[in-house]
C-alpha positions in Angstrom: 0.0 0.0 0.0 1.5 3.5 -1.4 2.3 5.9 1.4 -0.3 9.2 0.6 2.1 11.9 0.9 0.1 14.9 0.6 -1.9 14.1 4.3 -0.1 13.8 7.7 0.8 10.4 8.5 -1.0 8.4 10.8 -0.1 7.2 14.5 -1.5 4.1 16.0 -3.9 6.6 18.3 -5.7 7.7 15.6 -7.5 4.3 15.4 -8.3 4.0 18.9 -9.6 8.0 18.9 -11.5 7.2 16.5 -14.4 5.0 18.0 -14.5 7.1 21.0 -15.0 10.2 18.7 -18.0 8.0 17.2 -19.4 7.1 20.1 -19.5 10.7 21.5 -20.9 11.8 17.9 -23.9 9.2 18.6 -24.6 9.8 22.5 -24.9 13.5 21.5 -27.2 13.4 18.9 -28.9 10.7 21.3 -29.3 12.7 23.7 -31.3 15.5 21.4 -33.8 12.9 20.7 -34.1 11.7 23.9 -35.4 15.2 25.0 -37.8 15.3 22.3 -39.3 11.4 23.0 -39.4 12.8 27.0 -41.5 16.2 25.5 -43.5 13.8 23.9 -44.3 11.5 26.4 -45.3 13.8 28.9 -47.1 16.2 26.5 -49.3 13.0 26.0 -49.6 11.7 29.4 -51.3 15.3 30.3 -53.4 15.3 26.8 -56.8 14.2 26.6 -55.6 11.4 25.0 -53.6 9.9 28.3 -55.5 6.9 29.1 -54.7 5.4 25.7 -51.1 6.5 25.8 -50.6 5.1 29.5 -52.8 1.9 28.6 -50.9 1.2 25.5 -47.4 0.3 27.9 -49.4 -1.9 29.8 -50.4 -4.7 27.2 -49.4 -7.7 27.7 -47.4 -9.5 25.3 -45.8 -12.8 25.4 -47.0 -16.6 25.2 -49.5 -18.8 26.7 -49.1 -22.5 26.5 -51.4 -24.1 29.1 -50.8 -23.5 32.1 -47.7 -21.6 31.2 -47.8 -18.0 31.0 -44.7 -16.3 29.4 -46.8 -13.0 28.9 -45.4 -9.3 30.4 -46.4 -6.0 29.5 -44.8 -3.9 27.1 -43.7 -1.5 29.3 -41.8 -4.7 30.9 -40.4 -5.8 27.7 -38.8 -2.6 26.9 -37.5 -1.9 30.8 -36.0 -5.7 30.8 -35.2 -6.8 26.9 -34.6 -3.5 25.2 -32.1 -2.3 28.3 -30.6 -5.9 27.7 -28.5 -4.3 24.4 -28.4 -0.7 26.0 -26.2 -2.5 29.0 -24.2 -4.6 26.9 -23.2 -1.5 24.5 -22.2 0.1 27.9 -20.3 -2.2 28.7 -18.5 -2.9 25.2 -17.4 0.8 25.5 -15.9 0.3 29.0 -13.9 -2.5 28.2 -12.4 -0.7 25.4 -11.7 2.0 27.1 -9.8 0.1 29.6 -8.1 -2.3 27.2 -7.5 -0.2 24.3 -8.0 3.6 25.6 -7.3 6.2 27.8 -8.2 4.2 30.1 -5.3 1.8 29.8 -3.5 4.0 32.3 -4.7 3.0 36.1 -4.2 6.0 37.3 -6.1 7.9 34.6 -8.7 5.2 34.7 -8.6 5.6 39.0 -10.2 9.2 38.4 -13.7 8.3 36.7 -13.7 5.6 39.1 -13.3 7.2 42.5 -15.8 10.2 41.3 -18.0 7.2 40.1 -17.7 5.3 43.4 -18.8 8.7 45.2 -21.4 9.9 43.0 -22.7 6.7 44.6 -22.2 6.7 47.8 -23.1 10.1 48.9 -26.1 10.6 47.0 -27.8 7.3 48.4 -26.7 8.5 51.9 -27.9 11.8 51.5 -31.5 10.0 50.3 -31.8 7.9 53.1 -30.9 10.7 55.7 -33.9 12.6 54.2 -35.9 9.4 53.6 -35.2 7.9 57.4 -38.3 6.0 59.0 -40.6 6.8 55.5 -42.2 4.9 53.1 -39.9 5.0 49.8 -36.5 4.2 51.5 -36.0 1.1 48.7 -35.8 3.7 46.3 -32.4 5.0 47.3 -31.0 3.2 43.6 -32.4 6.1 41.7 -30.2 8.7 42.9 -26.9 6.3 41.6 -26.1 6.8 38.4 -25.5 9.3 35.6 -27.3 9.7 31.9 -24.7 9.3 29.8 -27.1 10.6 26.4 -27.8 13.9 28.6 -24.4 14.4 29.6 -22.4 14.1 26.4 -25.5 16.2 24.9 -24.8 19.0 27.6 -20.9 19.0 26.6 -22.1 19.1 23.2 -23.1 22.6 23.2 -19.9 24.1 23.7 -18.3 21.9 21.1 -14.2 22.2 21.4 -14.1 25.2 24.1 -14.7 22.4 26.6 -11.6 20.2 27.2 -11.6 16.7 25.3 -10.1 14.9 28.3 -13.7 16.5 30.3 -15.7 14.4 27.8 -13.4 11.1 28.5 -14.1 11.9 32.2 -17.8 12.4 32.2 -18.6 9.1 29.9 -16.3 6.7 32.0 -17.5 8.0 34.9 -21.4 7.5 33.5 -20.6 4.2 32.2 -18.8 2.9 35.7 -21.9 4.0 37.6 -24.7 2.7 35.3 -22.7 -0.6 35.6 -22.5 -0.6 39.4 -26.1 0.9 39.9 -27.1 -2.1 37.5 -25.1 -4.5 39.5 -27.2 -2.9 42.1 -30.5 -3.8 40.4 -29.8 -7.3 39.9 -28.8 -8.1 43.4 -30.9 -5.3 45.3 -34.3 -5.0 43.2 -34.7 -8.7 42.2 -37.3 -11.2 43.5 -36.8 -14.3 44.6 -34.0 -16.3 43.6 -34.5 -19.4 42.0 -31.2 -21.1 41.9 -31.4 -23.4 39.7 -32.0 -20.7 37.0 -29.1 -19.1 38.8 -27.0 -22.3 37.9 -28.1 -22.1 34.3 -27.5 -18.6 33.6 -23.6 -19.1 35.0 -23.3 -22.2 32.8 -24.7 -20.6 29.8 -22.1 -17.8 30.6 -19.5 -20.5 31.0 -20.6 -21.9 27.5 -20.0 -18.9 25.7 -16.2 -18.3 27.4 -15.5 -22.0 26.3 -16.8 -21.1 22.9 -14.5 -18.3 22.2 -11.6 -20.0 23.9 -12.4 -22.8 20.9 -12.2 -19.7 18.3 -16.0 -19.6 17.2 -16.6 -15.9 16.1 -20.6 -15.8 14.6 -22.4 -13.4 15.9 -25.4 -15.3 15.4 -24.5 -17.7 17.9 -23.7 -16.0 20.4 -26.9 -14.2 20.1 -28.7 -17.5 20.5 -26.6 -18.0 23.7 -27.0 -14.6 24.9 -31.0 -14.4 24.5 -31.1 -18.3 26.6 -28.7 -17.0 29.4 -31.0 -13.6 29.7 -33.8 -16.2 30.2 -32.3 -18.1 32.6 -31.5 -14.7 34.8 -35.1 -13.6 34.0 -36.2 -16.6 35.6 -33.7 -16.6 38.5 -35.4 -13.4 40.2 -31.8 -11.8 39.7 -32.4 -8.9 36.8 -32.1 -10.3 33.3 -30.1 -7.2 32.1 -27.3 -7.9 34.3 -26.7 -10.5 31.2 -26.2 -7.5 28.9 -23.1 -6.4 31.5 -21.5 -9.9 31.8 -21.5 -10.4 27.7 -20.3 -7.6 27.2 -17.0 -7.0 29.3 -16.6 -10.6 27.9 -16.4 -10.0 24.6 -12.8 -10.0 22.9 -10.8 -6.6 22.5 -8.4 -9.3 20.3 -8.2 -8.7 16.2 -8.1 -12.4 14.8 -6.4 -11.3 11.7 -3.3 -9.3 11.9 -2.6 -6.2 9.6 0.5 -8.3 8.2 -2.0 -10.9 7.6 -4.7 -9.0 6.0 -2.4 -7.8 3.2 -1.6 -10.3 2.1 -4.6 -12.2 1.5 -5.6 -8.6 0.3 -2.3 -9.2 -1.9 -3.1 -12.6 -3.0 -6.8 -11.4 -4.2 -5.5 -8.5 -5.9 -3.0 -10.7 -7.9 -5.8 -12.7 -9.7 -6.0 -10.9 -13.0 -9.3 -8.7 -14.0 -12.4 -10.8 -14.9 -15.8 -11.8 -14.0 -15.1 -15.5 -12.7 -15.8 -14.7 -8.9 -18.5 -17.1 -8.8 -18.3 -20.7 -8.8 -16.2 -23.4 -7.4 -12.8 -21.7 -8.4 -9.5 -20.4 -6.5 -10.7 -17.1 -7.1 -14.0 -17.2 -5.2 -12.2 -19.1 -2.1 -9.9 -16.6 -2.6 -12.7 -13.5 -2.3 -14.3 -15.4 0.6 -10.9 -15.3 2.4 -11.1 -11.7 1.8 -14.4 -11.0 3.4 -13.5 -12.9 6.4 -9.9 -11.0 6.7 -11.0 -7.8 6.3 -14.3 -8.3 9.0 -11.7 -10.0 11.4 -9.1 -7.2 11.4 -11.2 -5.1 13.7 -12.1 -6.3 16.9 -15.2 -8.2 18.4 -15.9 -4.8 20.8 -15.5 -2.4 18.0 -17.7 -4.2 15.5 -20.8 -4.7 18.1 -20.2 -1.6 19.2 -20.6 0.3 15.7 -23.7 -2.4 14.5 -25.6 -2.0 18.4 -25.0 1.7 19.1 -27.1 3.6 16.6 -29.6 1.4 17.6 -29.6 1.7 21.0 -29.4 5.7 20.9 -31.8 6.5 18.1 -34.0 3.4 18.8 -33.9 1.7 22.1 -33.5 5.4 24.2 -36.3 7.1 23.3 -38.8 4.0 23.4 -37.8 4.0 26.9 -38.4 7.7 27.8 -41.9 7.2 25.6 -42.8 4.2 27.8 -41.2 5.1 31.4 -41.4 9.7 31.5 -45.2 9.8 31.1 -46.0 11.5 33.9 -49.6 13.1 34.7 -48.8 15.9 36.7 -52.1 15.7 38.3 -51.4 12.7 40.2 -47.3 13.6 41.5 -46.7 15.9 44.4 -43.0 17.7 43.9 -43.6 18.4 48.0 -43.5 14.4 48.9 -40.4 13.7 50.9 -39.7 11.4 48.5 -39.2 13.8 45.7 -37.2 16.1 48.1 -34.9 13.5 48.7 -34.4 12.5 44.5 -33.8 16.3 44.3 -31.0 16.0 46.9 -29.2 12.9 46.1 -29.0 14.2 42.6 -28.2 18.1 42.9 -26.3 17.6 45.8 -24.9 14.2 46.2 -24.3 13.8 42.7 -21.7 16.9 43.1 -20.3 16.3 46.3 -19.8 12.7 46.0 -18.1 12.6 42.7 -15.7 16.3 43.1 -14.6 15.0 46.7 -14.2 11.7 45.8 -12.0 12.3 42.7 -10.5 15.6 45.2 -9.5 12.5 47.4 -8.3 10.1 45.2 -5.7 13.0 43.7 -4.8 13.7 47.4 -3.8 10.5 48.3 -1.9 9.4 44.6 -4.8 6.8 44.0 -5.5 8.4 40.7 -3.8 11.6 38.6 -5.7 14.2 37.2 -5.3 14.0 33.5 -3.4 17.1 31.3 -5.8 19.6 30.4 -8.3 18.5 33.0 -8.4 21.8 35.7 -10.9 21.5 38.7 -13.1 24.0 37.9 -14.1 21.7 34.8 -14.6 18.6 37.1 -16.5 21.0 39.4 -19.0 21.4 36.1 -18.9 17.9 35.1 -19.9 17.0 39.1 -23.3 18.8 38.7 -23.5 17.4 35.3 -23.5 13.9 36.6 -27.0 14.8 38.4 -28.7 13.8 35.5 -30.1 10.8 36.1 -32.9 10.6 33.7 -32.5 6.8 32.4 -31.0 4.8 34.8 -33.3 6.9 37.5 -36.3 5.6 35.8 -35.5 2.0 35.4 -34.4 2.2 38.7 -37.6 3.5 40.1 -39.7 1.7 37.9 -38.9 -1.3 39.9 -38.6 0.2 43.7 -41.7 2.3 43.9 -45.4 1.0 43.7 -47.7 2.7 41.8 -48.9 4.9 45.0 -45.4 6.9 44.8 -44.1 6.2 41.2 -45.1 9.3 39.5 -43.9 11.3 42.3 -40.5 9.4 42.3 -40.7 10.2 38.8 -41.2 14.0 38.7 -38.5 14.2 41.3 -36.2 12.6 39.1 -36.7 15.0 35.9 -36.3 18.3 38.2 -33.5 17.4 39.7 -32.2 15.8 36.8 -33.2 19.6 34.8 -31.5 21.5 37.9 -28.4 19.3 37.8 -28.1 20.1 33.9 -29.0 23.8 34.3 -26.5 24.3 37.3 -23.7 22.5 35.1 -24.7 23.8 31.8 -24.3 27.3 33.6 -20.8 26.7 34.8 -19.6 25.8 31.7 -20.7 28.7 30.1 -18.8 30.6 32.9 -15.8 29.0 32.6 -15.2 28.8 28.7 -16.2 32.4 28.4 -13.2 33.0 31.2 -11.1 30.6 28.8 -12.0 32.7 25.5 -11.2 36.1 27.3 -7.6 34.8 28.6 
């Protein structure tokens, strides 16, 4: 392959920029339509036409075989399957981060961490100090994590007078939360357990390691396995999307065909003179075949799922959520509840507290270094940023509160989830427009 001369030449960082770039490219324009599927929801769950809007995510769906009853609403299918994917491309992004990105330093990767591990913490305490001796105190899992959609969509707006290295910090730091508050879910919001579903779940997991160990790469199969081990866990009274997490920091960050390799069967294809005779039983077509498989097998397991699954899960998956879980009617939620009080607090205040003093700590003591180009004023902004809990603080609710208080939960979670933005969105604006002056 002839060097282009007239364009700079590339480093090996380009390639692994270049998926994170994506990714940030999708979770902003994500987020955009996110809004507009929450404005919509909640525009039609105060309309005239609410019953049939609400009623609609409560049909049931499913099969009936005798006595056996595999029927759930939709609402359920969408909070348990269609989070399934939106978990596992969370996690496919984490693990190549730490394998293949900035994350690959520990010290780097500490940062998100800590402020992760502390937008946790605090926020849940803060809840239950508030929420002491009330009805509600389960919820304290809505106030854990971050929306990552919302957040890169906030960063969005200043485009490049924010620092890069803020964006890194804000999506590991969204993805390491929404993977420990779904952790959360599985082992704190889940009936039950049956354990022999248990059982079957951690062999069909075991199944699928063993497969890749033996070098089988179709996707298709996988899926099969992926859909009976989400099963089992639905089954198990642990959360079935904790399946989406475990398959996905499985997958392989490993290429199976080398550059060196690729070339050449690239080479060997390209030295077959021009003709139509790619189609048949010849050297030629095995040859072409070769090819295909080389050139899909160059990139990586993670990368590949995570370019097919993530358009779909931000333009598709998101917003069917916020259409089936943000319908509010306003008429039946009280903003004065103690329970809304204390979503406010865990998220405007706990969120901001728990993840600067956290990360403040972590620096201090030499757990984690403060990346170049990342000032504290900038992880002051991204701390109130991390108040948006929208999704996560949803699902999360949508399984802790009984209909009595869910609406309530839910309105507390979209103001504070608005203040958080506001207050971060406002900092920002301070603190670029200090940058331009200087």
């Amino acid at each position: 392959m002839i060097d282009d001369l007239t364009t700079l030449p590339r480093e090996a960082a380009d390639k692994l920029a270049r998926p994170f770039a994506r990714f940030l490219k999708i979770e902003a324009a994500a987020g955009v339509l996110l809004l507009l599927a929450l404005l919509l929801a909640l525009a039609l769950a105060n309309s005239p036409w609410h019953h049939v809007f609400l009623d609609f995510w409560e049909t049931r769906i499913g099969l009936t075989l005798g006595s056996w009853d595999f029927t759930r609403s939709l609402r359920h299918w969408v909070n348990d399957g269609l989070m399934t994917p939106f978990f596992f491309v969370l996690s496919l992004e984490l693990k190549r981060e730490i394998v293949l990105g900035e994350l690959r330093n520990p010290r780097q990767a500490a940062l998100p961490l800590a402020g992760a591990v502390g937008g946790m913490v605090v926020p849940v305490a803060v809840y239950l100090a508030l929420m002491s001796e009330e009805p509600g105190m389960h919820g304290w899992g809505t106030v854990m994590a971050t929306d990552t959609a919302f957040v890169i969509g906030c960063l969005a707006l200043f485009g490049n007078r924010v620092p890069p290295i803020l964006r890194l910090f804000l999506l590991s730091l969204a993805i390491f939360d929404d993977v420990g508050a779904i952790l959360v879910v599985a082992l704190g919001y889940g009936g039950a357990l049956n354990w022999s579903a248990v059982g079957l779940g951690l062999l069909g997991i075991g199944v699928v390691a063993s497969a890749s160990r033996l070098g089988i790469r179709s996707f298709p199969v996988y899926s099969v396995m992926g859909v009976g081990i989400w099963l089992c866990f639905d089954a198990s009274g642990v959360h079935p999307t904790i399946a989406g997490v475990i398959l996905g920091l499985m997958t392989p960050t490993r290429i199976w065909v080398s550059d060196a390799r690729l070339r050449g069967i690239l080479g060997r294809l390209l030295a077959h003179p021009a003709g139509e005779y790619w189609s048949g039983d010849t050297a030629e077509r095995d040859d072409l075949l070769q090819a295909r498989i080389a050139v899909t097998e160059s990139v990586s397991p993670v990368e590949r799922l995570e370019m097919i699954l993530h358009p779909w899960v931000g333009f598709a998956i998101m917003p069917i959520f916020a259409l089936a879980n943000a319908g509010i009617t306003f008429q039946s939620a009280d903003l004065r509840q103690t329970v809304s009080l204390a979503i406010i607090a865990g998220l405007v205040l706990g969120k901001p507290i728990g993840v600067l003093g956290f990360s403040w700590l972590a620096v201090r003591s030499g757990f984690a270094a403060l990346a170049p180009g990342l000032s504290w004023p900038f992880v002051v902004a991204g701390s109130f940023l991390a108040g948006i809990g929208f999704t996560m603080s949803l699902f999360i609710a949508s399984l802790a509160f009984d209909a009595t208080m869910l609406n309530t939960a839910k309105l507390g979670i979209l103001s504070g989830s608005a203040i958080a933005a506001i207050l971060g969105t406002l900092i920002l604006l301070q603190l670029t427009r200090l940058t331009t002056r200087e």
